[in-house]
N, C-alpha and C positions, 0 to 999 in steps of 0.2 A: 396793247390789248386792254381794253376796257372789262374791267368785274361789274357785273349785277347781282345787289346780294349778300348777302352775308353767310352763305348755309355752309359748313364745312363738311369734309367727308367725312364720315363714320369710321372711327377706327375699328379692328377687327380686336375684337376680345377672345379670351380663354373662357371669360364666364359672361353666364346670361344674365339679360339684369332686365326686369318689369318695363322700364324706359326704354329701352331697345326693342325691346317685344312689342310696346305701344306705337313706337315709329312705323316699324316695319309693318301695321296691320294699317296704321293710317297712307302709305304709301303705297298698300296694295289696294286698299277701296280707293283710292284716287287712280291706279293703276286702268283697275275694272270700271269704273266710270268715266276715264275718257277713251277707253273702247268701247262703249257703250253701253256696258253695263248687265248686257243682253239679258234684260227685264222684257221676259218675252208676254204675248199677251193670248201665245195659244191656249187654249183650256185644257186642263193635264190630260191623259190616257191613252188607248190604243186605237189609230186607227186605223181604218183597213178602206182600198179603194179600189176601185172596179179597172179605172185606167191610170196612166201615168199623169194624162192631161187632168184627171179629177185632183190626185195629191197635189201638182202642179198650181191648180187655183186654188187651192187651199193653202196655200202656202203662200201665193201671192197676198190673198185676199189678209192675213196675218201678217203679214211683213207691212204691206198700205197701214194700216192700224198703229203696228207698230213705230212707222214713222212721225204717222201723225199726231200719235200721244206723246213720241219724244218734241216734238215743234209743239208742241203747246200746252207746255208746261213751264 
């Protein structure tokens, strides 16, 4: 078996400690950024639609957006 790395596991501790707390929040925005992040780019608030097909493209037409900002950047 071949190791890559050096990272050990984390022991479990009884107390908390600032350095632990700092891992685990850097592990979580790495977490949420390779699932994508979901930095959406619809405009906040309510809205309301006359048909299904209308939310439908609207939803599309956010998501196209959405992709393209994440591919170009």
């Amino acid at each position: 078996m071949k190791t890559a790395g050096k990272r050990t596991e984390p022991t479990i501790d009884f107390h908390a400690s600032a350095d632990k707390l700092r891992i685990g929040a850097l592990f979580n925005d790495e977490t949420q950024r390779a699932a994508g992040g979901r930095i959406t780019l619809i405009p906040k608030g309510v809205y309301h639609y006359k048909t299904q097909q209308e939310a439908n493209d609207h939803w599309e037409t956010y998501s196209v957006k959405e992709v393209v900002h994440r591919n170009t950047r």
